[in-house]
N, C-alpha and C positions, 0 to 999 in steps of 0.2 A: 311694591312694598319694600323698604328698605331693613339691611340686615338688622339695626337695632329689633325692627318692629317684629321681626320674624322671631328673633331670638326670643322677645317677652313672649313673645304667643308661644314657643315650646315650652319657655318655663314655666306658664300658665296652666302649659296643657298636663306637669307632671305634677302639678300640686291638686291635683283632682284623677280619678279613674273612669274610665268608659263603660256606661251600663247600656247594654245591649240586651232586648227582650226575647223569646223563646225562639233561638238559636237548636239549630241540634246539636247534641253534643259530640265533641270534636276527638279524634283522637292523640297522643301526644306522647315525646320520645319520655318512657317514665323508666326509672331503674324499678324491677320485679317483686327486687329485696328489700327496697325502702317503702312499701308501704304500710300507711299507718292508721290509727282511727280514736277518734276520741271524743265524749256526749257530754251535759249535761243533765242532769235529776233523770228524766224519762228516756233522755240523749245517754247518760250514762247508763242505763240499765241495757240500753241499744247496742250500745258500744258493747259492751260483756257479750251480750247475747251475740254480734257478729262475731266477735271476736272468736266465741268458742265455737262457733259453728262454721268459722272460714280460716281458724288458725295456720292452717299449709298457708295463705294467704298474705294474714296480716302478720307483720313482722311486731307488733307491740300496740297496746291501746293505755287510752288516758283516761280514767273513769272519774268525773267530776259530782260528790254528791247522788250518788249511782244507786242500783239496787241489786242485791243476786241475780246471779241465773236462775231462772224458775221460780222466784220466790212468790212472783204474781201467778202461777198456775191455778187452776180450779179455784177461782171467784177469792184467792186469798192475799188479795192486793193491800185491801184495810188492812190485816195481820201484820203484812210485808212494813205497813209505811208506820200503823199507829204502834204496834209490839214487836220490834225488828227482832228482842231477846225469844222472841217462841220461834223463830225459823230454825227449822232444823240442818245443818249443814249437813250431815248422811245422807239425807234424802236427797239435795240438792246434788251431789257425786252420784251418788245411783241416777241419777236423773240423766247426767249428763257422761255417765259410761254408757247408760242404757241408750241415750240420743248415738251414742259414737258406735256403739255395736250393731246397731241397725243402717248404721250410714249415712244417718241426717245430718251427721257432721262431720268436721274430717276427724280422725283419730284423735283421741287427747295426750297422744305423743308431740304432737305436734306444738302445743303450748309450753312446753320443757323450754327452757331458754328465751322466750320469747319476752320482750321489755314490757315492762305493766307499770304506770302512774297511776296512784291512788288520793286525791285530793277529798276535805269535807271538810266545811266550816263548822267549830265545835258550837256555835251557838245555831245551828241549823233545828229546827223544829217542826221542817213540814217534813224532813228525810232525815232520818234521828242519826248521826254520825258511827251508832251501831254495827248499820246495815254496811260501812265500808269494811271493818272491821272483818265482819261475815265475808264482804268479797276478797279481802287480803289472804282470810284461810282458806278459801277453794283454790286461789291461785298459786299460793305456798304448796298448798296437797301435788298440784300438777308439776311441779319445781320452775314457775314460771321468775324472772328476776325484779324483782318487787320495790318500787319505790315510793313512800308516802307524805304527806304534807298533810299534816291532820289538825295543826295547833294553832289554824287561825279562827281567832273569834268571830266571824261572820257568821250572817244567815243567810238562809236559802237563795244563794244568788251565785252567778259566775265571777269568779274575783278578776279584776283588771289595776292598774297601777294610774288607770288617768278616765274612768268614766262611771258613774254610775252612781248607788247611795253609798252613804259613811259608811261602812263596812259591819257594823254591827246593827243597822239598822234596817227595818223592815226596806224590801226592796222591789218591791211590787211597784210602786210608781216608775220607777227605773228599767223594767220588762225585765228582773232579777238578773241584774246586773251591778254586783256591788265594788266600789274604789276601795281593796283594801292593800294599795300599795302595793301589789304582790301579781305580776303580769303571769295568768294563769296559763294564756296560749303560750307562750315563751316557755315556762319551767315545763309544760307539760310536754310540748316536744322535744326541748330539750333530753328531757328523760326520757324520752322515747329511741330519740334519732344521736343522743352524740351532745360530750360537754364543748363542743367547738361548735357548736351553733351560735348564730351571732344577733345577742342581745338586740333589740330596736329600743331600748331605754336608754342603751352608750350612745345612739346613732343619732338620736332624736337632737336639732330637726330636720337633720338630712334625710333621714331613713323615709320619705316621702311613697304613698302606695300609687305607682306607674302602671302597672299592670293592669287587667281587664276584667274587670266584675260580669260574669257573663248571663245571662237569665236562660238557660237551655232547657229543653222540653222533656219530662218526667214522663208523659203519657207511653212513649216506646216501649219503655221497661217494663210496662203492668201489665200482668198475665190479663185480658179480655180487652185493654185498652180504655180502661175505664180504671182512673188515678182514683174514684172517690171511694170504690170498692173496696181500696185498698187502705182509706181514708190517707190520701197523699195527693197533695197537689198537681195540675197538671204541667207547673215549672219547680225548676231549681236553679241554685245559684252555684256557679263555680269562681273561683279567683286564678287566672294563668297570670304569672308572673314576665314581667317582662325579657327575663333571661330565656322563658322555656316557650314563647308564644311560636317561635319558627322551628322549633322543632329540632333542633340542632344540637342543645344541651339535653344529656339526661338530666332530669331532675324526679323528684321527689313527690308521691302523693299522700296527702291524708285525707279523711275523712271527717267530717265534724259536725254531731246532731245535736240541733238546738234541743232544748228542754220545752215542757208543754204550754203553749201561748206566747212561746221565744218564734213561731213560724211566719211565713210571707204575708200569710194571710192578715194576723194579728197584728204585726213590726213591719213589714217592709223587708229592708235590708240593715236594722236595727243589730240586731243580732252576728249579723254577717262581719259589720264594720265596725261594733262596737264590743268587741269582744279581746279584738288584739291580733288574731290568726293575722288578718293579712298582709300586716307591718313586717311579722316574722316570715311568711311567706316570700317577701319580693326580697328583701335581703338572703334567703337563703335556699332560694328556686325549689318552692315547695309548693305545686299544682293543690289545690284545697277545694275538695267537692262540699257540699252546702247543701245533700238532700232536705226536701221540703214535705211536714208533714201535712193534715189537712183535718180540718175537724168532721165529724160527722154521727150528729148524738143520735140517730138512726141505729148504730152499733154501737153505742156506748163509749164513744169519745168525743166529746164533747170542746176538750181543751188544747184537742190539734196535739196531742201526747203521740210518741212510739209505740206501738203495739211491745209491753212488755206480759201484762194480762191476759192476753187470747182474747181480744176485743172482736181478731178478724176472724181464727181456727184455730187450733190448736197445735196448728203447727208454725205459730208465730217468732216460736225461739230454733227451731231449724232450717236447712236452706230450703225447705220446701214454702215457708210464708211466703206472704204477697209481698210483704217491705224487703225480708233479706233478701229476697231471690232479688226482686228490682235492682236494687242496689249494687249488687253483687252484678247486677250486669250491665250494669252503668262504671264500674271502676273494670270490667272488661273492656270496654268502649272505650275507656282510655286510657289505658296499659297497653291494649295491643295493635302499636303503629311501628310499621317500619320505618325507622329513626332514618330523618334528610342525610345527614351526615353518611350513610353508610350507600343511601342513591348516588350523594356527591363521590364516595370513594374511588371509582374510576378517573374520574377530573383529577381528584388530587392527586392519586400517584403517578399520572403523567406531568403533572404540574412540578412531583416533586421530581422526578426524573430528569425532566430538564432541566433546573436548577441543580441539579449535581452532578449536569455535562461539564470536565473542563478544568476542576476543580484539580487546582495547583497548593493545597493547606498544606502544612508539617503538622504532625506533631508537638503538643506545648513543651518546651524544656523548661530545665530548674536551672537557675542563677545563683548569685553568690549574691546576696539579699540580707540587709539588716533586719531583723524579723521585728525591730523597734520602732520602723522606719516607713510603714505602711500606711498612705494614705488613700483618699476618693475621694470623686467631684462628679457634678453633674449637672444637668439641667432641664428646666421642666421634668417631664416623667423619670427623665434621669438624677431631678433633682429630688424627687420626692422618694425615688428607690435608693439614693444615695443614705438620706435619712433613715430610712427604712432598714439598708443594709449597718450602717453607723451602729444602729442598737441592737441589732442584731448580733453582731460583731463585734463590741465595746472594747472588748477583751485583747482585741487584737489590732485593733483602727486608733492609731494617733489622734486622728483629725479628717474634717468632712469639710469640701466646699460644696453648699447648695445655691444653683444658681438657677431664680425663679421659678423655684422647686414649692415643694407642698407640705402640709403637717402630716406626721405619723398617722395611721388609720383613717384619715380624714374622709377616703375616700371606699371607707368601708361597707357601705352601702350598693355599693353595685355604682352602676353608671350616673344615676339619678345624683346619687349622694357626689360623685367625682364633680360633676355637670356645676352644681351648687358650691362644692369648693376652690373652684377654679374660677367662681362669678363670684360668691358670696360669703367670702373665707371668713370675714368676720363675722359668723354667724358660729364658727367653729368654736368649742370651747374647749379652751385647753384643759382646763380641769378634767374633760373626758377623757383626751389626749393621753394626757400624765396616768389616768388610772387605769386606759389599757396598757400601755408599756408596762406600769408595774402589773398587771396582772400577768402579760407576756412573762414578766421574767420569774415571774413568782410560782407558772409552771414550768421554768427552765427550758419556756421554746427562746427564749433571746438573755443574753448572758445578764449578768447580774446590772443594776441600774449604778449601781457603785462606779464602775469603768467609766462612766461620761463623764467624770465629774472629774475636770483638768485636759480633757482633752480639747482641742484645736474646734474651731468652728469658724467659718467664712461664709458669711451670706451676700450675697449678688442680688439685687432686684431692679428692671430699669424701670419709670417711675411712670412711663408709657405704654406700659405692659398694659392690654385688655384681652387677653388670653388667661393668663395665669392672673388676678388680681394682686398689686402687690402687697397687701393687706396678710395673704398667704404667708410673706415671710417675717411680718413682725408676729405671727404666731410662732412660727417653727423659733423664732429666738425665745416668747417666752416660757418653751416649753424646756429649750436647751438651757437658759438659765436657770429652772427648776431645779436641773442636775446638775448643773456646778460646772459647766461649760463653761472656756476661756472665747469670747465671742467676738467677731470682728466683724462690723456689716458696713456694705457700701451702697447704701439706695436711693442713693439722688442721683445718678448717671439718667439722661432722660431718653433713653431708650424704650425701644416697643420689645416683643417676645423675639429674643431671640441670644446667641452668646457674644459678649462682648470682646471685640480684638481691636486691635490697632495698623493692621494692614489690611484686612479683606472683610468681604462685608457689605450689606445696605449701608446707605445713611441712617446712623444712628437712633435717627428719629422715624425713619421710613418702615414701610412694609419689609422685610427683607424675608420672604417666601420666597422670593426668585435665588436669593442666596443661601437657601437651607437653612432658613432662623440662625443665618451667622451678620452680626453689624460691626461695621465700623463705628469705633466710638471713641476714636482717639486712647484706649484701656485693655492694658494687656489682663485680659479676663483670666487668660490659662497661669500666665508669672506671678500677679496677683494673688490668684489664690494660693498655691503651690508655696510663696512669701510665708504666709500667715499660718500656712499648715505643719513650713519646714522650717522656715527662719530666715531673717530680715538679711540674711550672710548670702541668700541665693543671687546666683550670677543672672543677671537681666541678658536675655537675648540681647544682640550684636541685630539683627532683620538684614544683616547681609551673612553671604558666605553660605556653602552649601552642606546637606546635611550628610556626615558621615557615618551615621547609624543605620541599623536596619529594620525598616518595616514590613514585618513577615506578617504572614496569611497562616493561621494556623485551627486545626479542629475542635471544632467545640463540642460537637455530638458526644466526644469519651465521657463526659461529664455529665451529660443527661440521663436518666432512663427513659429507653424508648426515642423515636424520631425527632430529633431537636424544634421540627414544627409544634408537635403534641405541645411543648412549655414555652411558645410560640416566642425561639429564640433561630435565630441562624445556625445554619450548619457549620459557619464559619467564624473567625473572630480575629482582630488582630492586635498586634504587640509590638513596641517599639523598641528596642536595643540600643545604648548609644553606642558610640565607637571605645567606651571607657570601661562598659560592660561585657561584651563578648565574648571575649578569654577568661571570663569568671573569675581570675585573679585579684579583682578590686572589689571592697560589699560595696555595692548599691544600693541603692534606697525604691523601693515601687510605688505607685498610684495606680490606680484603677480608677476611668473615665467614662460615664456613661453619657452614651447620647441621650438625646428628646424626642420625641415622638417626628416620626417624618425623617429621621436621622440616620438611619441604620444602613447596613450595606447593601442591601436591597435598594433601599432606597438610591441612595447616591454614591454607592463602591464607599473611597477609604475619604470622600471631602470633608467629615467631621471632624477623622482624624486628621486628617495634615491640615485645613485650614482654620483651627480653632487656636495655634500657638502652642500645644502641648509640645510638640516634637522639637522645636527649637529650645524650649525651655530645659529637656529629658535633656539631649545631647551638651546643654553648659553644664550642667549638673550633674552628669551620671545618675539619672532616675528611668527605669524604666514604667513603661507605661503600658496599661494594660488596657485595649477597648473591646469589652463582651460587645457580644452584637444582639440584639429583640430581631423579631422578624415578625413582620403582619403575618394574623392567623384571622379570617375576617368569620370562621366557623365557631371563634372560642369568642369572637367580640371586641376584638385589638385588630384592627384596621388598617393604622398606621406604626404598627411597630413602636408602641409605647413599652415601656417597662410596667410591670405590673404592679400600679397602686391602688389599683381600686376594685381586686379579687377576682379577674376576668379567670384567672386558673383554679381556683379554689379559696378557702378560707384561711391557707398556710402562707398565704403570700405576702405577709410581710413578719415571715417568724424564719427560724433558721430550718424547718418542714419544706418552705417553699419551694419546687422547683426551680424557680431562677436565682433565689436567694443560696441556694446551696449548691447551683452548679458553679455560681462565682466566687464563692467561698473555694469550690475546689481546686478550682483555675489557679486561685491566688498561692493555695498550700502546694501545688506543681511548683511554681516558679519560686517558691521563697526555700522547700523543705528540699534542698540538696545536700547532699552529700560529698563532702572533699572537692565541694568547687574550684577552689584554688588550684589546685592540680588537674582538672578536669581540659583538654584541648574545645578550643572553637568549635563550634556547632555549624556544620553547613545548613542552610536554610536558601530558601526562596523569598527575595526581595520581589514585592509586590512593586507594578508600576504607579503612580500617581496618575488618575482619570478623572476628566470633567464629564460629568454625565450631561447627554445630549435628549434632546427631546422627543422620545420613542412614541408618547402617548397617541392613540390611534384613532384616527379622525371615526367619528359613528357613519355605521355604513350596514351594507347586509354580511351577516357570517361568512367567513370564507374557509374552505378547506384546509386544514394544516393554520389554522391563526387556533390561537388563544390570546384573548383580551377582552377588556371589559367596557359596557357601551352603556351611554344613559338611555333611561326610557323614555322618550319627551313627555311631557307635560306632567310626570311624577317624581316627585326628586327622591322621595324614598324609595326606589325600584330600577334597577340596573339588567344589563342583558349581560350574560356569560357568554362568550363566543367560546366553543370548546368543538375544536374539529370539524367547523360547518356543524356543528349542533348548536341552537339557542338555549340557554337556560335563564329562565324569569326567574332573579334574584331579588329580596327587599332587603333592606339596612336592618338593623337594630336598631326601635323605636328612639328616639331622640338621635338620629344620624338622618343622613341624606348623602346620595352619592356624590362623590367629588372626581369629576374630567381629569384632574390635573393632577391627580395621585391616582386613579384607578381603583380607588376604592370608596368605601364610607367616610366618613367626614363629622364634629361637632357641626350643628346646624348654622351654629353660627359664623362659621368658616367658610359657610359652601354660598355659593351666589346662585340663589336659584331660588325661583318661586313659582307654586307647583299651582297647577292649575284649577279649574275649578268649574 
């Protein structure tokens, strides 16, 4: 099978999810504090009732079209739906002090602070918009923090923004499910979990569902092992996202109960996939359980409904029911896993121990620095953080070269979304582009959108590029002319991925992996840009004569919180000086250069830096230059030491929040914010030597004593051997990777030469 053909079959495989049938249910690394739960109509009366009956538990619920606590007790369900104004709220509180003093529930201290969405369609008529009302004052009594959406004219249906009836129309054909423009999983987590959760409306159509619909067996949970006792099926459905499937990310659970004839039995997985959860899910590693109810009009449910009436006893709204109790020990089942990450803990900190045998770094110093005078450049993942960091920084960055680099947020999505932008950019819309930067800046995570507008911009793209598609960069131009950018592109050079020079390099048009995505291409890539950022007045390297500056090794960790791995950047980083600069006596001008993915010092020591042309161009010009270093973290999902565009750290990662966005912001305030440089003496420092890195990579073989390295598995490309000490450790990639021999780590599928057996 050749690479094309492998590469459409992965992208084939993420535009669909894996249903796998009754599965046990598995456990996974989940944060304690983040879980959540949320129903509709019978789902929402569910949701209350867990809610108040596991509050130590649940950190916030969503109640959609819902009903009181209790209000269905003692055969007064008709009352509850047809006359919501005769329920009495006093009773409802006694009810539920009375549940909490006997210890059916946890304390109703516990619900104080805890996040509450309150959603009802005002033209609702099977569940009278009343009874929200009624659940907003119980949870107000408790001092729970309360948020509502009350004033959409739908009926009795789940609102979504892309599936189901007109939204004010009967929606029973639809398995009440109505399109009222208004994505009800999204705002309701949202309000549960955090206003940085991130839309799958802006994503769409990258925000693709990768992750594993999973069909797992219910019958465990039920007290006598008989699901229909309990009127509950004997499956349910969970969605693991593809961030959390290995176990390695904490991430995030909720809950979410269909309403009555919305279950498996009646839909499918109607309900599951047509509702919106699990768009929002795989963009924002949020594990989503799917219990399944079940009908059984032998006890008086007929419609596959929640026990909110004591259909089953009357102990159906405390932890002693048949539904919560299951339940309840089904989100134990997977909550409590001892998270890989902390198995692997032994590996890594000898790992990182070695890596900081040896270490010759300084110190970063501050320079005498035109603070006017500050530019960046980069490429591939360096190009796209270049961009990233640009708007971030507006305020303070002249000018940006990206070189076959990526659009702002493009890659917002997680891996799925990055995979697709780097194949299928012109699917990208700027118009989304443009309204997350103004939303960025509108809550002042990136400076104001005003600062772009005059600034410097240079785009590089070679026209052989099937890496990065170079379609990529006639977006990121029309997003940079939106803001009044002064823009210079160069995209007919007919090169593949990789930076353009004019002395070292592939052939132009060649594979140049053997030379660290560096090509000859007869094009001074580094003087070019630097041209256009600084001015048409800069000195063109001489490419003879030796360089009289200095290339120091310096720390990066002061800049991090926590271990420079955690923001999976180096420990190390380096900076160029020219011979003009030193003595601080003269302002110089900075840039800051990011490498591309496969680039970093890890990878290859300092060959980005000295054979990409920057250094020659620094030392004509008195510019110093600044190269942060990324470092493969293959635990957080960056493998190859990419820059972080596509969220692998968090949601903050392309804002001035971000770990790597603000450690290099700091980098640059060190070396520009001095004081009385002029008078300041020379700085002694460590001149790094210049290194060809040689070919370490370790033939596969059996583990040996005192090795650490990494070995393929034969005949699976997704699944590698840890050799750690004479110990084997059976590793898998992250889905849409396969290991690659030739970096020691994971790989784009489409990268790796391997075809897995069968």
């Amino acid at each position: 099978m050749n690479k094309s053909m492998k590469f459409m079959i992965a992208l084939l495989s993420v535009l669909t999810f894996e249903v796998c049938r009754g599965v046990q249910l598995q456990s996974y690394n989940v944060d304690p504090d983040l879980i959540t739960i949320s129903g509709f109509s019978s789902g929402g009366a569910m949701a209350m009732q867990f809610h108040v009956a596991y509050s130590q538990v649940i950190a916030g619920a969503g109640i959609l079209a819902g009903l009181p606590y209790s209000c269905g007790k003692n055969d007064s369900s008709d009352e509850c739906l047809d006359s919501p104004e005769g329920v009495n709220i006093g009773e409802i509180l006694m009810e539920i002090d009375d549940q909490a003093s006997k210890g059916k529930i946890n304390p109703t201290s516990h619900i104080n602070g805890t996040q509450v969405f309150i959603w009802h369609g005002s033209n609702d008529t099977m569940v009278y918009p009343t009874s929200s009302l009624q659940i907003l004052e119980i949870y107000d009594y408790y001092g729970a923090n309360i948020k509502t959406k009350l004033d959409i004219p739908s009926g009795h249906g789940f609102p979504t923004n892309f599936y189901g009836t007109p939204c004010g129309s009967s929606s029973t054909a639809m398995h009440y499910i109505n399109n009222c423009n208004y994505h009800g999983a999204y705002e309701t987590l949202k309000n549960l979990l955090g206003e940085d959760l991130i839309d799958p409306s802006s994503n769409r159509p990258m925000s693709l569902v990768a992750g594993q619909l999973l069909e797992y067996e219910q019958t465990e949970f039920v007290k006598g092992l008989d699901p229909s006792t309990a009127s509950m099926d004997p499956i349910g459905y969970i969605y693991v996202p593809t961030t959390c499937e290995n176990k390695i990310l904490e991430c995030k659970l909720h809950i979410a109960f269909h309403g009555c004839t919305q279950n498996r039995a009646n839909l499918g997985e109607i309900y599951v996939t047509k509702t919106g959860y699990l768009e929002v899910a795989e963009l924002n590693n949020i594990i989503v359980l799917f219990p399944q109810a079940a009908a059984n009009a032998r006890i008086g449910n007929p419609n596959s409904c929640w026990d909110w009436w004591g259909y089953t006893n009357d102990n159906f709204l405390n932890q002693d029911g048949a539904q919560m109790d299951a339940i309840y020990q089904m989100i134990r089942r997977i909550a409590e896993e001892e998270p890989e990450k902390n198995k692997m803990r032994p590996v890594i900190v000898l790992l990182l121990a070695l890596a900081a045998i040896g270490s010759n770094a300084v110190k970063l110093q501050s320079y005498n620095v035109d603070p006017d005078s500050i530019t960046i450049s980069g490429l591939s993942s360096g190009g796209a953080f270049v961009m990233q960091f640009h708007l971030a920084y507006s305020q303070e960055i002249i000018g940006a070269g990206i070189l076959a680099g990526l659009p702002y947020s493009c890659g917002k999505g997680g891996l799925t979304s990055a995979t697709l932008c780097m194949t299928l950019p012109s699917n990208v819309i700027s118009a989304n582009v443009i309204k997350e930067i103004d939303s960025q800046a509108s809550k002042g995570s990136i400076n104001a959108t005003s600062y772009i507008s005059g600034s410097k911009i240079f785009i590089v793209h070679g026209t052989k590029d099937t890496t990065v598609n170079p379609t990529a960069s006639t977006k990121i131009k029309e997003v940079y002319d939106h803001y009044g950018a002064v823009i210079k592109t160069k995209l007919d050079i007919a090169s593949v991925h990789g930076y353009p020079t004019d002395f070292y390099g592939a052939a132009c048009g060649s594979s140049s992996a053997s030379t660290h995505y560096i090509n000859n291409c007869n094009y001074h890539g580094a003087y070019e840009t630097l041209k256009h950022l600084l001015g048409d007045d800069l000195v063109a390297p001489s490419g003879s004569g030796s360089l009289a500056g200095q290339l120091i090794e310096y720390e990066q960790g002061e800049f991090l919180s926590g271990l420079p791995s955690t923001s999976s950047m180096d420990a190390h980083g380096y900076v160029y000086i020219p011979s003009g600069c030193a003595d601080k006596s003269r302002q110089c001008r900075l840039h800051i250069s990011f490498h591309g993915c496969q680039q970093s010092k890890g990878n290859l020591g300092d060959i980005y830096a000295t054979k990409t042309g920057y250094l020659e161009v620094a030392e004509k010009n008195n510019i110093i230059v600044l190269f942060p270093q990324a470092a493969a973290n293959m635990l957080i999902g960056n493998p190859n030491a990419c820059w972080d565009w596509w969220g692998y750290l968090n949601a903050n990662y392309l804002n001035q929040n971000g770990a790597q966005m603000s450690a290099v912001h700091k980098m640059m305030r060190r070396i520009v914010d001095c004081d009385d440089c002029s008078v300041d003496p020379p700085v002694t420092t460590t001149t790094v030597k210049t290194t060809t890195p040689g070919d370490n990579t370790p033939a596969p073989g059996t583990c040996r004593d005192n090795e650490i390295s990494f070995q393929p598995f034969p005949g699976k490309c997704d699944t590698y051997i840890l050799c750690a000490c004479g110990a084997e450790v059976l590793q898998h990639c992250a889905p849409g990777l396969y290991f690659d021999p030739k970096i020691n780590s994971c790989n784009f599928i489409q990268l790796v030469d391997c075809t897995p057996s069968h």
